[in-house]
N, C-alpha and C positions, 0 to 999 in steps of 0.2 A: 504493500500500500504506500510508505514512504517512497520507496523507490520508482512507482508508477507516478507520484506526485512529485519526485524531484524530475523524472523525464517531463511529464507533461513543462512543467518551471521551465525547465530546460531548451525543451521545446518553445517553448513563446519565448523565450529571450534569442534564440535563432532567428526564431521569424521577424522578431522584431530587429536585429540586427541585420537581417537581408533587405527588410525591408527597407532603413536607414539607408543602407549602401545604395538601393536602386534610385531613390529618388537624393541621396548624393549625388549620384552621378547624372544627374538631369541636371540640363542648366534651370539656374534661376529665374533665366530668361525669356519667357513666355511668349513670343511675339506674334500677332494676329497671321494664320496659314491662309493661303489661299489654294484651292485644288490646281496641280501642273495639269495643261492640257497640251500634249506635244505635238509637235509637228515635225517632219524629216524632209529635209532640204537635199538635196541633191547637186553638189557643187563640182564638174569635171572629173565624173566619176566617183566623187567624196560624199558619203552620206553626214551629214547634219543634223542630229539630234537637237530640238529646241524645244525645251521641255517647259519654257512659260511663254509661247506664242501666243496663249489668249490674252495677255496682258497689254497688249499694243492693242486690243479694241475698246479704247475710250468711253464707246458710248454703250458697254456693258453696263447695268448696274451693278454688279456683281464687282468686275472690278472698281467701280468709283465707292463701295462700300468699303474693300477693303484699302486701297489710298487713303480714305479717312480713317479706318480703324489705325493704319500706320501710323500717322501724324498725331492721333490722341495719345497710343500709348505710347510716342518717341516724348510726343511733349511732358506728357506725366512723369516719365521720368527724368527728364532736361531739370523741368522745373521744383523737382526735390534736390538735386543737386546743388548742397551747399557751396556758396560763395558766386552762383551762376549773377544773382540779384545786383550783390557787389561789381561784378565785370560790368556791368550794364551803368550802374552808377559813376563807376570808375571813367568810362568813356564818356560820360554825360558832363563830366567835371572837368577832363579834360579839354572839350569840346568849349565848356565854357568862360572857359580862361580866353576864349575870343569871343565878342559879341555875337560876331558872325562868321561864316564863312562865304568865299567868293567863287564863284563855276560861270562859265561862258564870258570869259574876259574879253572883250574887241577895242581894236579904234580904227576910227572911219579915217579917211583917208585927209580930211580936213582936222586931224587931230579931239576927236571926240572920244570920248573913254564911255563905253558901255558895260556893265556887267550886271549880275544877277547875284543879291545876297540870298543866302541861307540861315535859316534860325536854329539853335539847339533846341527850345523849349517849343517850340511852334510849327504846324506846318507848310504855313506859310512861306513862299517866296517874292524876292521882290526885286522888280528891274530898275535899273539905276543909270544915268547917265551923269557925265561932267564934263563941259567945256575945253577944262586944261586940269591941268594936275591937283593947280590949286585955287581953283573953284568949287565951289558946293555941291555936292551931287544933287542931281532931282531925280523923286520918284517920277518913274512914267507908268509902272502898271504894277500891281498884285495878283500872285495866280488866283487868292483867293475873292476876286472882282469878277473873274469869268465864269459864268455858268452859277452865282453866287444860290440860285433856288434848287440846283440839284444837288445832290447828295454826294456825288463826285467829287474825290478831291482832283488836282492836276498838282504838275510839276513844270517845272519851264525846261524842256530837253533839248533846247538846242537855243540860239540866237544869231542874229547875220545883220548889225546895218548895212544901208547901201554907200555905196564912195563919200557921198556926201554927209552921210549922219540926219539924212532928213528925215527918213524910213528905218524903221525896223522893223525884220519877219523876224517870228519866234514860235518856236513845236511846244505846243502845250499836249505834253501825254498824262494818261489814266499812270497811276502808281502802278507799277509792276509791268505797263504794257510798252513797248516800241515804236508802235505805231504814233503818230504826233498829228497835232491840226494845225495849221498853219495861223498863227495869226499876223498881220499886218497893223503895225501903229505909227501914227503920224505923229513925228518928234516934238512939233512945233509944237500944237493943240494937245497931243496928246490924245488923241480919241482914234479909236480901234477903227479901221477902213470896214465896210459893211460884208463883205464877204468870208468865209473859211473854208479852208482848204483841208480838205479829211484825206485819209490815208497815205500819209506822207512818214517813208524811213530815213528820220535825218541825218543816223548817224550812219550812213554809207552816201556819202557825197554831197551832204548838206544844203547850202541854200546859193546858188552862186548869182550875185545879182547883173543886168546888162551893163553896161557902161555908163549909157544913158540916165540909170535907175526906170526905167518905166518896165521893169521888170524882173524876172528869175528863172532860174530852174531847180528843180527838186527832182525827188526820185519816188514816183507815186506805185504802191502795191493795187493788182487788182481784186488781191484775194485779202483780209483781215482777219481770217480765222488762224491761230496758232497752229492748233494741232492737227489742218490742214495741210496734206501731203501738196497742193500747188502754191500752199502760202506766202514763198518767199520767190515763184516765178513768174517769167516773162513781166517782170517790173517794166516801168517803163520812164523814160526822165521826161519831164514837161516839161513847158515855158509857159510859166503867168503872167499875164500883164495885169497890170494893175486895173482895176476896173471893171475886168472881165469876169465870165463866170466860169469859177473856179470846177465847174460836172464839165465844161466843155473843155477835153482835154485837148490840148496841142502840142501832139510827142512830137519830139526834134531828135529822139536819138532811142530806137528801138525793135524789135524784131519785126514788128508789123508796118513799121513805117521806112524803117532803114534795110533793107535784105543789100545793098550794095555792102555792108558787113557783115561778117562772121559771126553773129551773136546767136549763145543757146539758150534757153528759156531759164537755165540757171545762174546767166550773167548778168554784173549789176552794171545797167548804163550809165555813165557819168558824164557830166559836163562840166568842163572846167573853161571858167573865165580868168585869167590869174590879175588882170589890172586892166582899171576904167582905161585907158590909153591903148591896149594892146588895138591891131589888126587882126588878131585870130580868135576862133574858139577851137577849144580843142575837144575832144571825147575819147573817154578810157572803155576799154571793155575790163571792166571789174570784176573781183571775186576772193575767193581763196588763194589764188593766183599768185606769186608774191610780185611777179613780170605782167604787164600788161601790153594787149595790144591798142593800140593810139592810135585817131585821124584827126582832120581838123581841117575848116575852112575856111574863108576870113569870113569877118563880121559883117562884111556886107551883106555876104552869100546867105549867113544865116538869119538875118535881121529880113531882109528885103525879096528873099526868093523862096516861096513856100516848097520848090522841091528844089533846094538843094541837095548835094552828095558831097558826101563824108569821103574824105581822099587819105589814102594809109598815110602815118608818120613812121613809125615804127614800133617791132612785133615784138612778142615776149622775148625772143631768142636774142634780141639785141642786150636786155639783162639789164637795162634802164630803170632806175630806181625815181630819179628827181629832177624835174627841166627848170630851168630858168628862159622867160624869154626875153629877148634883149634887142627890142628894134625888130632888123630882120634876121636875127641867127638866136638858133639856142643853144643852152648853155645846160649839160647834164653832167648827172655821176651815172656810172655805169660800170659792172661788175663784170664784162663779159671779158675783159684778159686778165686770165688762169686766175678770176672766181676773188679778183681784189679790186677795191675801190677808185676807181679813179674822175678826175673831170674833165670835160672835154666839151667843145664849139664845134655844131655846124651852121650851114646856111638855113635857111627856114625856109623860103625861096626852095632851094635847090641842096634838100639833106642829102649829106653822105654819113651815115650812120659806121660802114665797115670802114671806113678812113678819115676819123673826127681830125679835130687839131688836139694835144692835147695839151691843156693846160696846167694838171695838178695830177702827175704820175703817181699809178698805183704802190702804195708800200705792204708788204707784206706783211709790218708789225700793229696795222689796224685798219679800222673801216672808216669812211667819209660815213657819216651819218647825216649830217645838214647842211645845207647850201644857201645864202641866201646874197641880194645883189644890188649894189644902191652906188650914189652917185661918188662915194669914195672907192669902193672897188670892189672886189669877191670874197665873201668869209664865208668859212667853213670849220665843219666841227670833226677833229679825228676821236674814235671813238678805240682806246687799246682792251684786248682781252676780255671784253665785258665789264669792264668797272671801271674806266678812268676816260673822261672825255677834256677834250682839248680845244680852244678857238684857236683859229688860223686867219691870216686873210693872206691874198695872194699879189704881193707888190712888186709892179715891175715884173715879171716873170718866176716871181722868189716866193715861198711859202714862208712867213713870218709868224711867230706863237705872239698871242696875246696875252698877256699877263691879267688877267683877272686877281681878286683878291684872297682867292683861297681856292683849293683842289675840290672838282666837281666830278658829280659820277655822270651827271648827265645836266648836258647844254643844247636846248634849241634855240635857232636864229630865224629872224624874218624882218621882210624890211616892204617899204611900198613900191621898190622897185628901183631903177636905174636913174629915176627921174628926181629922186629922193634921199637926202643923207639918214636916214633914221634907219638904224638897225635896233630892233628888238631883239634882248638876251633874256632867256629863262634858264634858270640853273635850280642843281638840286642835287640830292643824293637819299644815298638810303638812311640816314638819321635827321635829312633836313630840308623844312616844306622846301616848296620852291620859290623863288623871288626874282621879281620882273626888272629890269630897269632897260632905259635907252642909252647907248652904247654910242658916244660920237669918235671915231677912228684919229680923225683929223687934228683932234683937241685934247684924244687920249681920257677923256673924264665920262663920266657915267651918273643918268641920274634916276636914281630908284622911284619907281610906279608906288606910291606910300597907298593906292588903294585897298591894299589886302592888307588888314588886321596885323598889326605889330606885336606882338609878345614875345617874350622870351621863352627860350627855349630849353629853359635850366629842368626842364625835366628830360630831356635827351641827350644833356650834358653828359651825363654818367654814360653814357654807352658809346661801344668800341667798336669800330668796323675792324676785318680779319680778310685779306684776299688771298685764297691759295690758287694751288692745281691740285687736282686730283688725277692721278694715273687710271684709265677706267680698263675695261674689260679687257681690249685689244692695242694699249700701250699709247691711247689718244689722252693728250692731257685736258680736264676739264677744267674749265675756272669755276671754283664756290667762296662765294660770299656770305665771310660770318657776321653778324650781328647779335651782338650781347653785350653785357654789363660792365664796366672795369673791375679790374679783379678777380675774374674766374679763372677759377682751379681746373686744371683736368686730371678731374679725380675719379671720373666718372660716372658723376650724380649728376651731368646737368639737364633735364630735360631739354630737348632739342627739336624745332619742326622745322619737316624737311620739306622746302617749297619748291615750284619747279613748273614746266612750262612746257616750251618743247617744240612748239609746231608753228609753220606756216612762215618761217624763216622771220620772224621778227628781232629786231636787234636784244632786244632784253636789255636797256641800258636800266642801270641801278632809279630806285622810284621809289618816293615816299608815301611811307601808309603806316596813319596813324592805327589801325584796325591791327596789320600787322605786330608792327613794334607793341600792342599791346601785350603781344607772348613774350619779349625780352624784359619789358617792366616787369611783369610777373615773374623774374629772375630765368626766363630761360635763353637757349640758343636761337636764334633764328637763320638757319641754314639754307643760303639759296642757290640751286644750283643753275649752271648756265649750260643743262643736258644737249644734243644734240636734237636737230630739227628746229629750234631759234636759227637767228641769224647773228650771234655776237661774233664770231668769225667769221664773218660772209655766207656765200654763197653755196661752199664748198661745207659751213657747218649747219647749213639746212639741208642739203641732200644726206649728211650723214646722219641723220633723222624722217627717212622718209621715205614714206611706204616701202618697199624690200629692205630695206634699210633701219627704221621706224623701233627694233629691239633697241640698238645706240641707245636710243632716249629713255627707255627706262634700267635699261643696264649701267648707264653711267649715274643714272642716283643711288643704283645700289652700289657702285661703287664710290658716292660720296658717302654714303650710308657709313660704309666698310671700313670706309679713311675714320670720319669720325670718331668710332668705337673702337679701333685701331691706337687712334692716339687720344684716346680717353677722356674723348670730348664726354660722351655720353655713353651709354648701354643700350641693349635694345630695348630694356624694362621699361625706357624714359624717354625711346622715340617713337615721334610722331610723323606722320606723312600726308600731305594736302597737295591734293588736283584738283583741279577747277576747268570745267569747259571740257577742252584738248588736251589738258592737262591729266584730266581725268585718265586718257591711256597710259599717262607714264605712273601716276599713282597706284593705280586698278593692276597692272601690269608686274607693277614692282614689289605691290602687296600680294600679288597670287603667285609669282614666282619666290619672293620671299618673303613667307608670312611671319618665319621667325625673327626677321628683323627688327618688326614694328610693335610694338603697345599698342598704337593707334592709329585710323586712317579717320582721312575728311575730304571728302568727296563733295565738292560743291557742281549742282547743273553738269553732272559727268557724262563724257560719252564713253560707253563701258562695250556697248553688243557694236562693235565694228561691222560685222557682218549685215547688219542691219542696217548700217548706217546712210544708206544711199535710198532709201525709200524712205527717209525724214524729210520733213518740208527744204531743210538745208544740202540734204545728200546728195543731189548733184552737183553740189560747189564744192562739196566735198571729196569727190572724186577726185579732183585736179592736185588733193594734198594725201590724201591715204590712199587712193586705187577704186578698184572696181571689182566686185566678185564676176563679174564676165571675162575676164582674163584669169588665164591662171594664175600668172605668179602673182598678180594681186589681188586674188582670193585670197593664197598662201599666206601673203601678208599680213592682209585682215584679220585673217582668225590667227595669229600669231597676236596681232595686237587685241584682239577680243579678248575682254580680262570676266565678262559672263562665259565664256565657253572657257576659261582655264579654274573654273570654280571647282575641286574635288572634292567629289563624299567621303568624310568621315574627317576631313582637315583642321586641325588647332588653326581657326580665324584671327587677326588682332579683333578688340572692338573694333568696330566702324560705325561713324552715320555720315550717312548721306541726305544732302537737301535739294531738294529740288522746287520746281513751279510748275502749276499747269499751264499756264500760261506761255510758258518757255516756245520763243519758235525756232531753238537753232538744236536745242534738246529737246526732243520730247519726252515727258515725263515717263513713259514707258519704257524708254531704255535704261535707266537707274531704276527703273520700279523691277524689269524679271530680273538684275542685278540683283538686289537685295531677296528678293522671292526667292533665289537660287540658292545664296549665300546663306541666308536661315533654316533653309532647309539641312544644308550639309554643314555645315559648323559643328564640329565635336565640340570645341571648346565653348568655357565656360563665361563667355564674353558679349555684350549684349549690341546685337546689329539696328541700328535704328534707323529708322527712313520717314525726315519730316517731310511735307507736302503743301506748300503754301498756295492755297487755289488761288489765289490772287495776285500771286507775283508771275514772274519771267525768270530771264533769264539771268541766274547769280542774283546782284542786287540791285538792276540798272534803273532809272528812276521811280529809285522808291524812297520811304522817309529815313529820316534820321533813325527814328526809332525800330523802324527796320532792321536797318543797319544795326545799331548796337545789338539787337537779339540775333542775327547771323553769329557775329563774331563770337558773343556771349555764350551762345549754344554751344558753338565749336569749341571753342579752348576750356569751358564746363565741366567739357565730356571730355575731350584730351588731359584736361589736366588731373579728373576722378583718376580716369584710367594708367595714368604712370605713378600715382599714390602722392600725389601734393595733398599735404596736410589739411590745408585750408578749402580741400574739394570733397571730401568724402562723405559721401549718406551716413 
């Protein structure tokens, strides 16, 4: 009887010990399922398992159930996360140590200074103009004056006066959307011209006005629906006149009106006016492209002859970055000998593109980044290794440096032209905003734009910039750029995020971001790499990021990863990794080839199902920069870079959350959504995948509020910072 009662005892304390163990071994992490419905693709003989292909049909309920089940329980638990409230505060304080801030800075050609403040406390924006520097500013408009009976907020996303400052057009978009309306305001009176112009994407070639002013061009969408597969095609670029009615389109540069070009329904048309004085206009066939092909006729032609024709200037292959025009010749930089920067003159008349003159020979030990041209002569910016930019101007035949007053990571130039001595300098770096002043050559002196908010900067005082090389995979050096604290040890406690980019050959010069450096105030690293597929090396370090190529770029973060932990910056217990956008291949990539490296990922608006990538509203532009699944080897590619198809059952995950928008038109949210669907399914590990869902926003955080913004960044570093065990983050 004892001994039938010590078994039985016995007995339940087994069970209850097995029991303990099974559901130890269950993550704590519950996350809402969705049932896989697969599909199998068939790519060159290659079968294709796609095991959440119903999650790309939007107008499921099923799926819009569970996107929102995602986004309550990622928020739920964001929002336990101690010290999340503080990051939010933190940025709001420092925000407020300037009244304001300033975006869409201009001045008209007659010296008129327009911009657009921003409030911390408010959502308000508000346009501003001033005579001269030290004039008064005047309000001209409030977003919050437009549409004041609807419920709608706006944002001001874009701004353009005309030569004179008499006029100004301005994109007033919904929070979170891209699309913008046009508004027209009369400088003088001030009162809004009677028309708007709906469906206008500013920020791919903006507003450019005639000479005259009695008019513009924009680049008008015929589709408005985001997550609309034709959403971002067969754009087309208008011309408004003033007066006119803004539904009566008048395309000057597009597939249905121009077939004497090459344009596919995935290319953005552009018109560039560059100055009231020129004799030409020119037109870019735009896109993902980092090269563009160019025509261009004179203004007579296009002002006064309703069918005129667009005449070639030159094609992508020429590797033409930046024209200046000058009378009748222009004036470019150009990448096409052996993939280095150089400048060079033809005729305009009568271009010889294969045989320029050249003015400012390529060097090998950096890139021309900026060009600009006024009546003292030609300046330009060399830009070395990714981190260190330089003014030049060209005297006499001679390249001379310009002595500015301290070491910049990045310098851009512009001026009104050859008719004019005013050169504009904006400078900046990665621990400091940037600051405008007029630059006179001739006199040697310089006088600062005092429009933008003055404060000091004694809270980025303390922090260090760090420029290495990193040895990557295949013996190419990469440049990474540390930002931290004075004083750090490598002892290997520092939490570290590892940022990174990658694509579409963009120079990646060093940029301030207070969002960022918020992760080094919080005492950590901020690591950024200059992987391959940017452009900081030219031409030559975008192809070695792209498409067959395209591993380069996440193999060299893990081998900044590598370096780091190496030399005892950090551990992998303490790093973190952030892709955003294109970005997202090299994070998504670098996390599912080495998931032991990371603590943590932050996937912001990612594109993760490569394979899928070309039946996105954006995926034929994107063709031209990742491939095509209709050729082989850039299938092979694709699903090399597809970091949903490298997802494996039963794998130790880091954390991750990813955010995204519904709204997003260049991601759509289903590409991050069967990410995540995939990744919670097979995750062994004990680590919690969150996937917020803001149905109201776009893409990343492009005009949205302040307050937006702080909960982005707040979320992210919340959850990065729980997840490497900062004191000051744990539930």
């Amino acid at each position: 009887m004892l001994w039938g009662n010590s078994m039985r005892y016995n007995s339940i304390i087994i069970l209850v010990f097995l029991m303990l163990s099974i559901y130890s071994c269950k993550p704590k992490f519950d996350a809402p399922l969705i049932e896989a419905k697969e599909a199998v693709d068939e790519y060159h003989g290659q079968k294709i398992i796609d095991p959440y292909r119903n999650l790309e049909n939007l107008k499921d309920t099923t799926v819009i159930s569970w996107l929102q089940a995602q986004d309550n329980y990622a928020s739920d638990i964001l929002k336990n996360i101690p010290g999340r409230k503080e990051l939010i505060e933190k940025q709001i304080a420092l925000d407020k140590r300037k009244e304001f801030n300033i975006k869409h800075f201009s001045i008209s050609y007659d010296s008129k200074y327009f911009y657009v403040k921003t409030f911390t406390d408010t959502p308000e924006e508000k346009l501003f103009m001033r005579t001269s520097l030290r004039d008064k500013e005047q309000l001209l408009f409030s977003s919050l004056d437009f549409q004041s009976d609807s419920e709608e907020s706006y944002v001001i996303s874009y701004m353009q006066p005309d030569w004179k400052g008499e006029k100004i057009a301005f994109g007033l978009a919904q929070k979170g959307e891209e699309l913008s309306k046009i508004i027209i305001l009369d400088v003088a009176t001030k009162q809004i011209l009677p028309y708007v112009i709906e469906n206008s994407q500013l920020s791919i070639g903006g507003i450019r006005w005639l000479p005259d002013n009695s008019g513009f061009t924009y680049l008008h969408y015929t589709n408005t629906e985001p997550q609309h597969p034709d959403y971002s095609l067969n754009s087309k670029c208008v011309l408004y006149k003033l007066g006119s009615d803004p539904k009566k389109l008048k395309e000057v540069f597009s597939i249905t009106n121009n077939p004497e070009v090459s344009l596919g329904p995935e290319d953005f048309p552009k018109v560039y006016i560059y100055q009231d004085y020129d004799d030409y206009v020119f037109a870019k066939v735009s896109g993902s492209s980092k090269y563009k092909d160019v025509y261009y006729v004179s203004l007579n032609e296009f002002i006064n002859n309703p069918n005129f024709t667009w005449k070639p200037l030159y094609k992508k292959s020429d590797k033409i970055n930046q024209i200046i025009v000058a009378g009748k010749e222009i004036i470019f930089t150009s990448e096409k000998k052996a993939s280095l920067t150089g400048i060079y003159k033809t005729s305009l008349e009568n271009p010889n593109f294969k045989n320029p003159i050249t003015l400012v020979k390529p060097d090998n030990k950096s890139l021309i980044t900026d060009i600009a041209l006024n009546n003292e002569g030609l300046f330009f910016v060399r830009f070395k290794n990714g981190v260190e930019s330089k003014l030049y101007v060209l005297e006499e035949n001679v390249e001379k440096e310009i002595q500015l007053d301290n070491n910049y990571g990045s310098i851009f130039i512009d001026s009104k032209g050859y008719n004019y001595n005013s050169l504009l300098v904006s400078v900046g770096g990665w621990t400091s905003d940037y600051k405008l002043f007029h630059y006179d050559y001739e006199k040697k002196t310089s006088e600062d734009i005092d429009i933008y908010p003055s404060i000091s900067d004694e809270v980025y005082e303390n922090l260090e910039v760090k420029e290495v090389e990193v040895i990557s995979h295949d013996g190419v050096k990469v440049p990474l750029s540390l930002i931290y604290k004075k004083g750090l040890q490598n002892n290997g406690n520092n939490h570290t995020l590892f940022y990174g980019y990658g694509a579409y050959g963009g120079a990646g010069t060093p940029f301030f971001s207070s969002g960022l450096l918020n992760w080094v105030l919080e005492g950590g690293i901020l690591a950024v790499a200059h992987v391959r597929g940017g452009g900081e090396k030219g031409d030559v370090w975008h192809k070695g990021g792209y498409k067959m190529t395209k591993p380069n770029t996440w193999k060299d973060m893990i081998a900044c990863t590598k370096y780091m932990i190496e030399e005892k910056y950090t551990t992998p217990s303490k790093s973190v990794i952030w892709g955003s956008s294109a970005g997202g291949i090299m994070a998504g990539r670098a996390m599912t080839e080495r998931p032991d490296l990371y603590k943590a990922v932050i996937l912001t608006s990612p594109a993760l199902n490569m394979l899928r990538c070309e039946i996105q509203p954006n995926g034929l532009n994107s063709i031209k920069e990742f491939g095509t699944v209709k050729k082989k080897d850039e299938f092979e590619a694709l699903l090399e870079m597809d970091s949903y198809h490298h997802i494996k059952d039963q794998e130790k995950y880091p954390a991750t959350i990813v955010m995204g928008g519904m709204k997003d038109g260049r991601v759509v949210i289903w590409d991050p959504a069967k990410f995540i669907a995939r990744l919670q399914a097979s995750n062994s590990g004990d680590t919690p995948i969150l996937f917020t869902v803001d149905f109201e926003s776009g893409h990343g955080v492009a005009n949205e509020s302040n307050n937006k913004i702080y909960e982005f960044y707040a979320n992210a570093y919340a959850f990065a910072l729980w997840q490497i065990g900062h004191p000051d983050y744990q539930p």
